[in-house]
KETORLUM-149447 format. One record per residue (C-alpha): x, y, z; residue in three letters. Coordinates in steps of 0.02 Angstrom, whole numbers, always signed. Each point is the difference from the previous one (the first is absolute). Last residue first. Layout:
+--------+--------+--------+-----+
!     xx !     yy !     zz !   r !
+--------+--------+--------+-----+
!      X !      Y !      Z ! ALA !
...
+--------+--------+--------+-----+
//
This chain:
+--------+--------+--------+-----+
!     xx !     yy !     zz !   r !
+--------+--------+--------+-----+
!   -527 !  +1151 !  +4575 ! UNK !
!    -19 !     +5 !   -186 ! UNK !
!   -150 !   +120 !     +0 ! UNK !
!    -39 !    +92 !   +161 ! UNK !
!   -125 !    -47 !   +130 ! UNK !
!    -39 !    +77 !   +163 ! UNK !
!   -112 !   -130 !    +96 ! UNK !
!   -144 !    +36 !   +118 ! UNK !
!    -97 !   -139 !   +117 ! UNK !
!   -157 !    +25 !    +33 ! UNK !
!    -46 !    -36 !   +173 ! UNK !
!    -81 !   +190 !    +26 ! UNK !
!    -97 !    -32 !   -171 ! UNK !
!    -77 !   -151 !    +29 ! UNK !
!    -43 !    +31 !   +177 ! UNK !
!    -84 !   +182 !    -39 ! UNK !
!    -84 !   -130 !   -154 ! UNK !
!    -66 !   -105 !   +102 ! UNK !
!    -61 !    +98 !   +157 ! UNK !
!   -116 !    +94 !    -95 ! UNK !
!    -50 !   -130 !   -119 ! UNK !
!    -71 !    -86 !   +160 ! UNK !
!   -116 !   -121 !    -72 ! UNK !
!   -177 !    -34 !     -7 ! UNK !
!    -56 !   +152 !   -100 ! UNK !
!   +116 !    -92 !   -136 ! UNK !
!   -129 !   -126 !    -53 ! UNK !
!   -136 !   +122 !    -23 ! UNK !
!   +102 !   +128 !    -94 ! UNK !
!    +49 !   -138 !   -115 ! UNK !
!   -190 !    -38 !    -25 ! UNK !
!    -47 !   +179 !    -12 ! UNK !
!   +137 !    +27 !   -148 ! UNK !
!    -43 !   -152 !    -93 ! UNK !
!   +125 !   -105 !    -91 ! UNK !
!    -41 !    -61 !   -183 ! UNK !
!   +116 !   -145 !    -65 ! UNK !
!     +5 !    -74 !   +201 ! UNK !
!   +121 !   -115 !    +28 ! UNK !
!     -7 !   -195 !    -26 ! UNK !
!   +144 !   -107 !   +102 ! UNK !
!    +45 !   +144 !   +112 ! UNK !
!   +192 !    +23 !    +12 ! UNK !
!    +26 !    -28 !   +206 ! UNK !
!   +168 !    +74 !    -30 ! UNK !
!    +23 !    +19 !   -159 ! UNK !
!    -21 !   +191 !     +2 ! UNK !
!   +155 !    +20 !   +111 ! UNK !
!   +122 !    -56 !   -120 ! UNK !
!    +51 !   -190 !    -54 ! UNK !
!   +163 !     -1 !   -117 ! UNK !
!    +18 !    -62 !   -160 ! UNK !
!   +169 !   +119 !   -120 ! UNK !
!   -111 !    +66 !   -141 ! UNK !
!    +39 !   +160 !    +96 ! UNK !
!   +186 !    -14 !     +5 ! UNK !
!     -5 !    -39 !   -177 ! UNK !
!    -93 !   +144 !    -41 ! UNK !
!    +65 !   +143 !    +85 ! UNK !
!   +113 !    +67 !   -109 ! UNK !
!    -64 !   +154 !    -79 ! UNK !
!    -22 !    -68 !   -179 ! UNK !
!    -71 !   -184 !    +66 ! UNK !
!   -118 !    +83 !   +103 ! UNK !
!    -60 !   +131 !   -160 ! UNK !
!    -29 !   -174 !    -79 ! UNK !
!    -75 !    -75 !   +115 ! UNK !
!   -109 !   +126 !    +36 ! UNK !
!    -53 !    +18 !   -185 ! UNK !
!    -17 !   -192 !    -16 ! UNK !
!   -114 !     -5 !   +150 ! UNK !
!   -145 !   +130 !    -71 ! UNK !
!    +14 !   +178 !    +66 ! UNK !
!   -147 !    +97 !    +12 ! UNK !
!    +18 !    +44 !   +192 ! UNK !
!   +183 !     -7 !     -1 ! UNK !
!    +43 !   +148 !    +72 ! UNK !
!   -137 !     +4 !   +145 ! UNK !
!    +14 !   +152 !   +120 ! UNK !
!   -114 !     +9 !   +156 ! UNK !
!    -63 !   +157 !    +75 ! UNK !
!    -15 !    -14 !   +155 ! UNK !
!   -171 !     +8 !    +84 ! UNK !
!    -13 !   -175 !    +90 ! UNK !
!    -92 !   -184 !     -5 ! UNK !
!    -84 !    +69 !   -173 ! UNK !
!   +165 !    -48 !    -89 ! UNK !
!    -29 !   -188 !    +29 ! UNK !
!   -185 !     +0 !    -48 ! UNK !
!    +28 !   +102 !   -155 ! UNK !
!   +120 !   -128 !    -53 ! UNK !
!    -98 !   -152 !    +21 ! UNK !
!   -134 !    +71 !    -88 ! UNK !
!    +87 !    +40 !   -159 ! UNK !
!    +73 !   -165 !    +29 ! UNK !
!   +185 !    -21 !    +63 ! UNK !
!    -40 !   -121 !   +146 ! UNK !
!     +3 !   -142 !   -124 ! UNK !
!   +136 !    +40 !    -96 ! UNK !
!    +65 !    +74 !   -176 ! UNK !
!   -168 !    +85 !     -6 ! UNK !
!    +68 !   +195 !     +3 ! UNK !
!   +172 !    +19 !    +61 ! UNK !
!    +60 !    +15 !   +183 ! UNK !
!   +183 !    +34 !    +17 ! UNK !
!    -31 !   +132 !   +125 ! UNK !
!    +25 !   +186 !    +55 ! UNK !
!    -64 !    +86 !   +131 ! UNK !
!     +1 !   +200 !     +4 ! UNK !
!    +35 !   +155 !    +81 ! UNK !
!   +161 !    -49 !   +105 ! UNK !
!    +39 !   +120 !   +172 ! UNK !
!   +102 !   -148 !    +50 ! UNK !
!   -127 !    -21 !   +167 ! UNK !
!   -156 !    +24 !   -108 ! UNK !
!    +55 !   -131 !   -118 ! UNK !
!    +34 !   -133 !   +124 ! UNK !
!   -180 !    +10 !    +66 ! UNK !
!    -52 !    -14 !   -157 ! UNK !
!   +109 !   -141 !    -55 ! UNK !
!    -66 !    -88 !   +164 ! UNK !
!   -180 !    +45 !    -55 ! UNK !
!    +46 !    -69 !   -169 ! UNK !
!    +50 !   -162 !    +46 ! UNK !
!   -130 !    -21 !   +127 ! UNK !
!   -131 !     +1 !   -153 ! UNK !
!   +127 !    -98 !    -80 ! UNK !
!    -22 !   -118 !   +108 ! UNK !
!   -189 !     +7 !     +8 ! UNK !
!    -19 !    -36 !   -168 ! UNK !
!   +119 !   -137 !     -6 ! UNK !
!    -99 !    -66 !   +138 ! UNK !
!   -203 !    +18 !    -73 ! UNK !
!     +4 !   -183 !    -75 ! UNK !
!    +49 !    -64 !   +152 ! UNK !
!   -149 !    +70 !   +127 ! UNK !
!    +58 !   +149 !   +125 ! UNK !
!    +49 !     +1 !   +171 ! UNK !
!   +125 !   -136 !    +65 ! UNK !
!    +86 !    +16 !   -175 ! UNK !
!     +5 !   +177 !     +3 ! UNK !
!    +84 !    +11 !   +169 ! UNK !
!   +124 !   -160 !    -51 ! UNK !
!    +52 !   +112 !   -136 ! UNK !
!    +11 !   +151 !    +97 ! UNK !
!   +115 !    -83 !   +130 ! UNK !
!   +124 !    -75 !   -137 ! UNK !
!    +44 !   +180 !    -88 ! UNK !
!   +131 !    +75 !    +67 ! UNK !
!    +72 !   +116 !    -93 ! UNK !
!   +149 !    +23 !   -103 ! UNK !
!    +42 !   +188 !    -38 ! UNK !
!   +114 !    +39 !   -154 ! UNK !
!   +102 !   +168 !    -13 ! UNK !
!    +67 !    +67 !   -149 ! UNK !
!   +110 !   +140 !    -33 ! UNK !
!    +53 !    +87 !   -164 ! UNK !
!    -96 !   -115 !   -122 ! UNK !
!    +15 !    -96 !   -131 ! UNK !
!   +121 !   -117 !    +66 ! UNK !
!   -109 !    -35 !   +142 ! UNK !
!    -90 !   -121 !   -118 ! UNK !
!   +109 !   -141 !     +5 ! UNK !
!    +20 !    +24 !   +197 ! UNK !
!   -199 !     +2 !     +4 ! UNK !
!    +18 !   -183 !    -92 ! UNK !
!   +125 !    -58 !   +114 ! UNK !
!    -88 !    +48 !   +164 ! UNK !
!   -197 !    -76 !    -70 ! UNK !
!   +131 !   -153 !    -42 ! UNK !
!    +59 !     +1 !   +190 ! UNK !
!   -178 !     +1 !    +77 ! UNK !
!    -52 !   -155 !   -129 ! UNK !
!   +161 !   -104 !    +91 ! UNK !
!    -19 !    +53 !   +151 ! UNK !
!   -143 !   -120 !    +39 ! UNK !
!   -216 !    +18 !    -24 ! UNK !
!   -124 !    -56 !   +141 ! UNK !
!   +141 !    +46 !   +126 ! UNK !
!     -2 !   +144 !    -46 ! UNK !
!   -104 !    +75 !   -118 ! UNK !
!   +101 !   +143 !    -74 ! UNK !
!    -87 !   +148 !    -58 ! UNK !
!    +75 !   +136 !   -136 ! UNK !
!    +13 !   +190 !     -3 ! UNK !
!   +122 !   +109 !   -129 ! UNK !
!    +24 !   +200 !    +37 ! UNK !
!     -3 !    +49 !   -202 ! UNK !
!    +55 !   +164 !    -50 ! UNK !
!   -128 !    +56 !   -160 ! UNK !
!    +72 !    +72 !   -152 ! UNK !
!   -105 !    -84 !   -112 ! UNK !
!   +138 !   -144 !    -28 ! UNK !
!    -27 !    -40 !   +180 ! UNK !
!   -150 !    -61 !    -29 ! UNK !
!    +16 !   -100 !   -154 ! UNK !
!   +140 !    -64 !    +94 ! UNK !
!    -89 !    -36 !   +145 ! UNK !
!   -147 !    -88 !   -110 ! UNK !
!   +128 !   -100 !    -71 ! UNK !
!    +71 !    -83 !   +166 ! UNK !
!   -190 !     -8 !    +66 ! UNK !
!    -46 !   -115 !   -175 ! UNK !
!   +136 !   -162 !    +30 ! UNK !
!    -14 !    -39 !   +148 ! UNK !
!    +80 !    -25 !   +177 ! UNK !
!   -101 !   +150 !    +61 ! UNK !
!     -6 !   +186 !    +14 ! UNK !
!   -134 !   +139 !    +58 ! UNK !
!    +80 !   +165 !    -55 ! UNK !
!    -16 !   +152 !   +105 ! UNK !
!    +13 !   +148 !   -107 ! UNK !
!    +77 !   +168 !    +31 ! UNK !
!    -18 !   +160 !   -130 ! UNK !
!     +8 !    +31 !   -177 ! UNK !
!   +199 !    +72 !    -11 ! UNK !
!    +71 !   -118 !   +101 ! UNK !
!    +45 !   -116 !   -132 ! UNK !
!    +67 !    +99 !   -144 ! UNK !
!   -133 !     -9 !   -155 ! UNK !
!    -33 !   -137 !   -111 ! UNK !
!   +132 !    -62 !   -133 ! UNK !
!   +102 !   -155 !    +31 ! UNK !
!   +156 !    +75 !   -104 ! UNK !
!    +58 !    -89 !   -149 ! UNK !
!   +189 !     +7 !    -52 ! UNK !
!    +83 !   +107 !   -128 ! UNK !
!   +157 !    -16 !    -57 ! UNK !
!   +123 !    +69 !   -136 ! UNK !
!    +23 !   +165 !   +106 ! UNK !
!    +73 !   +181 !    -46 ! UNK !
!    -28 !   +137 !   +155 ! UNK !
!    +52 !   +173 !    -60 ! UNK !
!    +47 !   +152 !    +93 ! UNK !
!    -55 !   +127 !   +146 ! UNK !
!   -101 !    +85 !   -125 ! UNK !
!   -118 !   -165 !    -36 ! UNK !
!    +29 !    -93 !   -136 ! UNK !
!    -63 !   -196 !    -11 ! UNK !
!    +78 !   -127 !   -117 ! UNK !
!    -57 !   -156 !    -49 ! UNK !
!    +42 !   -157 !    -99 ! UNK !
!   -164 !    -92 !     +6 ! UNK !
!    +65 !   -185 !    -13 ! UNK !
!   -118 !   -153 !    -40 ! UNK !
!   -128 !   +105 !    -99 ! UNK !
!   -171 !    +10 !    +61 ! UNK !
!    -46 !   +121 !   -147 ! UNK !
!   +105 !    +99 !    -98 ! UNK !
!   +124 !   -139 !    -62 ! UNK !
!   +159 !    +38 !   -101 ! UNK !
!   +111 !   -170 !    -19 ! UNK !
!   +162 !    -75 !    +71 ! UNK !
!    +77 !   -155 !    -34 ! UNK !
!   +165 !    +83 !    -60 ! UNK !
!    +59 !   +180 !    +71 ! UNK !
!   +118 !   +108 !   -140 ! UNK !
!    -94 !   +152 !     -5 ! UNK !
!   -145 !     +6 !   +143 ! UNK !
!    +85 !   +129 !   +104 ! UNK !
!     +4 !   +149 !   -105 ! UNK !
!   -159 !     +0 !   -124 ! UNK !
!    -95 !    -55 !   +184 ! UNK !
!    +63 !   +130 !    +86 ! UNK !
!    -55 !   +119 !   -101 ! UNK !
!   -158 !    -42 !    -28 ! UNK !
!    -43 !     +0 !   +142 ! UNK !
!    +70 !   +166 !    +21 ! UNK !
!   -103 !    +61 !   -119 ! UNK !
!   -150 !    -62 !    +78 ! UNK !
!    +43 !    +72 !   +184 ! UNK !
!    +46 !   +181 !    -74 ! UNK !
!   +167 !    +32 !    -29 ! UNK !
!   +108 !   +182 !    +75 ! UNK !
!    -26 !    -70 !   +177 ! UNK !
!    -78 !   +185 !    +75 ! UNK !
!   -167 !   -127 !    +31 ! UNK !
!    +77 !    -71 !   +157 ! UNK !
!   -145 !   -142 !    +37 ! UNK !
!    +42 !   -103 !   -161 ! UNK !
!    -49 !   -160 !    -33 ! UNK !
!    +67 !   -124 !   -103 ! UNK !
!    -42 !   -159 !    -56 ! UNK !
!   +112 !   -114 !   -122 ! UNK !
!    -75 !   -179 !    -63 ! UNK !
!    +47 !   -165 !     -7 ! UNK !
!    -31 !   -191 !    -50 ! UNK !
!   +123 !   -136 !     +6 ! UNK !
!    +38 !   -118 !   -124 ! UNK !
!    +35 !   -156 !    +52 ! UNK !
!    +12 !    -64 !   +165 ! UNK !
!   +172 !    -63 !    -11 ! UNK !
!   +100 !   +144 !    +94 ! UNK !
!   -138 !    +73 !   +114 ! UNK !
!    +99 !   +115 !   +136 ! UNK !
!   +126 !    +32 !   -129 ! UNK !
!   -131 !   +114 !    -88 ! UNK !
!    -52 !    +91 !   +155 ! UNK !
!   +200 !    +20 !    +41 ! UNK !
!    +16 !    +70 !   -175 ! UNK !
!   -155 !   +126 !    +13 ! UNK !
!    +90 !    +49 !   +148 ! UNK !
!   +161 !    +59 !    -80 ! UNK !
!    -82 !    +54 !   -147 ! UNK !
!    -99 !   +133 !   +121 ! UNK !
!   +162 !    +42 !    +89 ! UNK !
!    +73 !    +65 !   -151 ! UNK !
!   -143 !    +94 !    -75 ! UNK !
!    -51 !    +88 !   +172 ! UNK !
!   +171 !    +80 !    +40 ! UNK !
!    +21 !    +79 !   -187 ! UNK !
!   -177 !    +50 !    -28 ! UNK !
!    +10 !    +90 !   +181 ! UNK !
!    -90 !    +16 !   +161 ! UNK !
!   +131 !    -76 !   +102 ! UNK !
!     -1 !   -155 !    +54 ! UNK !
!   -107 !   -122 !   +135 ! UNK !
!     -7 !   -196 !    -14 ! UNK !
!   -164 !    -71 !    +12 ! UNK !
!    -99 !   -172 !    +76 ! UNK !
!   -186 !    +29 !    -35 ! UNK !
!   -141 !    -16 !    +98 ! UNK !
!   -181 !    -18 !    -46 ! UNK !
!   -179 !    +64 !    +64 ! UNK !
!    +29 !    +17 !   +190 ! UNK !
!   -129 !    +33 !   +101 ! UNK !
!    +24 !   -158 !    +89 ! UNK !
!   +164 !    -68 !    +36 ! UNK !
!    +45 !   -155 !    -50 ! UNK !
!    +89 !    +29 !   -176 ! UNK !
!   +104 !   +105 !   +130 ! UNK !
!   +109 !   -136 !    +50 ! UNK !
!    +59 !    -32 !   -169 ! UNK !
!    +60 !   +177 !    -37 ! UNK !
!    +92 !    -31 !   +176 ! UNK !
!    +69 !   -141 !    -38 ! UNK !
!    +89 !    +89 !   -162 ! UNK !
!    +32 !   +156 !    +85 ! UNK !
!   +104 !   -100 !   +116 ! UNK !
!   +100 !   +127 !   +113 ! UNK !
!    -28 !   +191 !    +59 ! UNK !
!   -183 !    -14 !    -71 ! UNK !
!    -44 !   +161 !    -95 ! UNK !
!   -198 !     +6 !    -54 ! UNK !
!    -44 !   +128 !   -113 ! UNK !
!   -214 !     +0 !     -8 ! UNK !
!    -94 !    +72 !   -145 ! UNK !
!   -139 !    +80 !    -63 ! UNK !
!   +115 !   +178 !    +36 ! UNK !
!   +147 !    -31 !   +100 ! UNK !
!    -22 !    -98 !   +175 ! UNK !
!   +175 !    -27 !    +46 ! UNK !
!    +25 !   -170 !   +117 ! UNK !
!   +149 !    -18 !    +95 ! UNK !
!    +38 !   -199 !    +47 ! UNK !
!    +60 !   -108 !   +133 ! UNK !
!    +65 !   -156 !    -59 ! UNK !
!    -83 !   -173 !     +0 ! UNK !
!   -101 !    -20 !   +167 ! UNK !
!    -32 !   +175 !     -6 ! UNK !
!    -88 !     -9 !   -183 ! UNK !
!   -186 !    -32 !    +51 ! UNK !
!    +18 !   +128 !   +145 ! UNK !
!    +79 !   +119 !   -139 ! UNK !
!   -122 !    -38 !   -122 ! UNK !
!   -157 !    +24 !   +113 ! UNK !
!    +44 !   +171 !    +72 ! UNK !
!     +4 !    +77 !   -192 ! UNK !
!   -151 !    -84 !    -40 ! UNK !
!    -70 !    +86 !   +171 ! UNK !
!    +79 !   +152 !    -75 ! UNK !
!    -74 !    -21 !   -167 ! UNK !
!   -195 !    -35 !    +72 ! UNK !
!    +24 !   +159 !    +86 ! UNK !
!    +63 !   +102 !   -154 ! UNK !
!   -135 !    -76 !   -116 ! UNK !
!   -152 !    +71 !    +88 ! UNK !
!    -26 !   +155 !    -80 ! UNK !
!     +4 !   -102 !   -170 ! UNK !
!    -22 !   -195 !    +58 ! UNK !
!    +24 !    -56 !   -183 ! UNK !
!   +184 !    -13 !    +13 ! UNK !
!    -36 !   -145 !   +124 ! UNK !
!    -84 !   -104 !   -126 ! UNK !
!   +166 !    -14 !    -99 ! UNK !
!   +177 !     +0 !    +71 ! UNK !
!   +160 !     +9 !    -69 ! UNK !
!   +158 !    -46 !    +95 ! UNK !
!   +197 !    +29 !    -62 ! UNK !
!    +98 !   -102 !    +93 ! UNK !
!   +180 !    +60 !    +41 ! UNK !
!   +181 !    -32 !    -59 ! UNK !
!     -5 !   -157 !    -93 ! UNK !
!   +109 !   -144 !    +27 ! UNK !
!   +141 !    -27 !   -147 ! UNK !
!    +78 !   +159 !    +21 ! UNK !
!    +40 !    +82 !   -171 ! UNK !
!   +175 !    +40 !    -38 ! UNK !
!    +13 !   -180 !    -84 ! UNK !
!   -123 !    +17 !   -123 ! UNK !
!    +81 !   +174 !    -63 ! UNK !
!    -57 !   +168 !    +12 ! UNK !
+--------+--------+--------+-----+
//
């Protein structure tokens, strides 16, 4: 087989995953809702077949393999992807077509010195007459001769020439690309996540999501104490996370009345306290009506005021749901970094006001108590409030790129 007889895009994408072959009796549920995932992820680019084959996952776009392969680097469950062409199950089909695309890889980084390689096989079809060693070996005593700037590395080499065999045939590759890991989102449930302008709730949904949970995202807008401007960053920054996910929705509530009800009723210090309080009932409420079992947050442990131990179990104990919190022993620098990796960060470090500013107590409380909250809130209709939160919400169906 020549250089020039092979296509220059790649056929298919061969996936592997990792935590989800663990799931033993499990396993074939949490592959078909992988399965679902990729094609709703890749329907924007081609539409694709996907073959699940033993501990792995044949996907066949009808155009773009290359995009594609890139495209599902965001999709959870997924442990890497690489970009292969198919032959036939032979020494004489593989050894050609395996030079060919250690070439490309090698033309790919002209002038960065000597590279670093290895060959990996595996082999599914155990009637191929060499065992996976041997024909490592192989390959590598037929397809190295005569390359410059090249050298034998075992571990984390710069090119893993591999070949997979299965009965159908043999997928060769020179790439492959890092999968998000996790497990497929759906698999874990429905969570309603509460969402801001910052930088911590953007993480914590991707933590989220990443553990196979589908994510129905809630924020509040206090109009006309806070302007379009923070509403439409809350919009952008779910619409940078909707691309790990099938569907997303985002509901934007109204959240002005409650904080002139809380600041009618209760002292300053308590506020933020109380808001979140009506934050989670209104989450709550939310969560019942999308059939979600859990609330999730970007709250982590001390970074803030209302984010003492205390704090905390004063906010949750306003309802019963269970309440997620990713980044709970997070420090800053790991957020932002994970923010900067997912691509919400800049947007985030973007200033805008949000509804917890309004009315920002001057000194709030380090150690809320329970009874006192409860005191201040038996004077307000949280009844009413949150049915009228929730019935003027407005809900947006957001897709990335649109």
């Amino acid at each position: 087989m020549s250089s020039s007889s092979v296509s220059a895009a790649p056929e298919l994408c061969l996936v592997r995953y990792g935590e989800l072959a663990l799931k033993k009796k499990n396993r074939g549920d949490f592959e078909r809702k992988l399965v679902g995932n990729i094609q709703a992820a890749l329907a924007p680019i081609a539409p694709a077949a996907v073959e699940r084959v033993r501990g792995r996952l044949l996907v066949v776009p009808a155009a773009r393999a290359t995009a594609c392969a890139k495209r599902l680097q965001e999709v959870f469950g997924i442990a890497s992807i690489s970009p292969a062409w198919k032959v036939k199950s032979e020494l004489e089909s593989i050894v050609p077509l395996a030079r060919t695309l250690l070439e490309r890889a090698l033309e790919e980084r002209a002038g960065a010195g000597s590279v670093s390689m290895r060959v990996r096989v595996t082999r599914a079809d155990k009637r191929f007459p060499l065992r996976s060693f041997e024909l490592e070996r192989e390959l590598a005593e037929r397809v190295l001769p005569g390359l410059s700037g090249i050298h034998v590395e075992l571990e984390q080499p710069q090119i893993t020439l591999g070949v997979d065999i299965r009965e159908s045939g043999s997928y060769v590759y020179a790439q492959r690309l890092e999968g998000p890991g996790g497990l497929p989102v759906g698999t874990l449930g429905r969570g309603v996540c509460l969402i801001s302008g910052g930088i911590d709730s953007p993480v914590a949904a991707y933590m989220a999501m990443k553990r196979g949970l589908e994510l129905v995202y809630l924020t509040f807008h206090s109009y006309p104490y806070v302007g379009e401007p923070a509403k439409k960053k809350v919009i952008d920054l779910v619409r940078i996370l909707s691309r790990f996910q099938p569907r997303t929705r985002l509901f934007v509530a109204p959240f002005a009345r409650v904080n002139e009800v809380v600041r009618d009723a209760a002292p300053e210090g308590y506020r933020t306290i109380l808001y979140r309080r009506a934050m989670q009932r209104i989450a709550a409420r939310l969560g019942q009506r999308e059939q979600a079992g859990a609330v999730i947050t970007g709250e982590s442990l001390g970074q803030v005021a209302s984010q003492t131990v205390e704090n905390l179990t004063a906010i949750q104990a306003a309802t019963n749901v269970f309440v997620m919190r990713p980044l709970i022993g997070f420090d800053k620098e790991e957020t932002v970094r994970l923010a900067r990796r997912i691509g919400t960060f800049d947007l985030s470090a973007v200033q805008e006001p949000d509804c917890c500013t309004v009315f920002l107590p001057a000194h709030p409380v380090l150690r809320a108590s329970i009874q006192r909250c409860e005191e201040y809130e038996a004077r307000i209709d949280w009844e009413g409030l949150v049915q009228e939160s929730l019935e003027t919400a407005e809900q947006l169906n957001l897709s990335w790129g649109t």
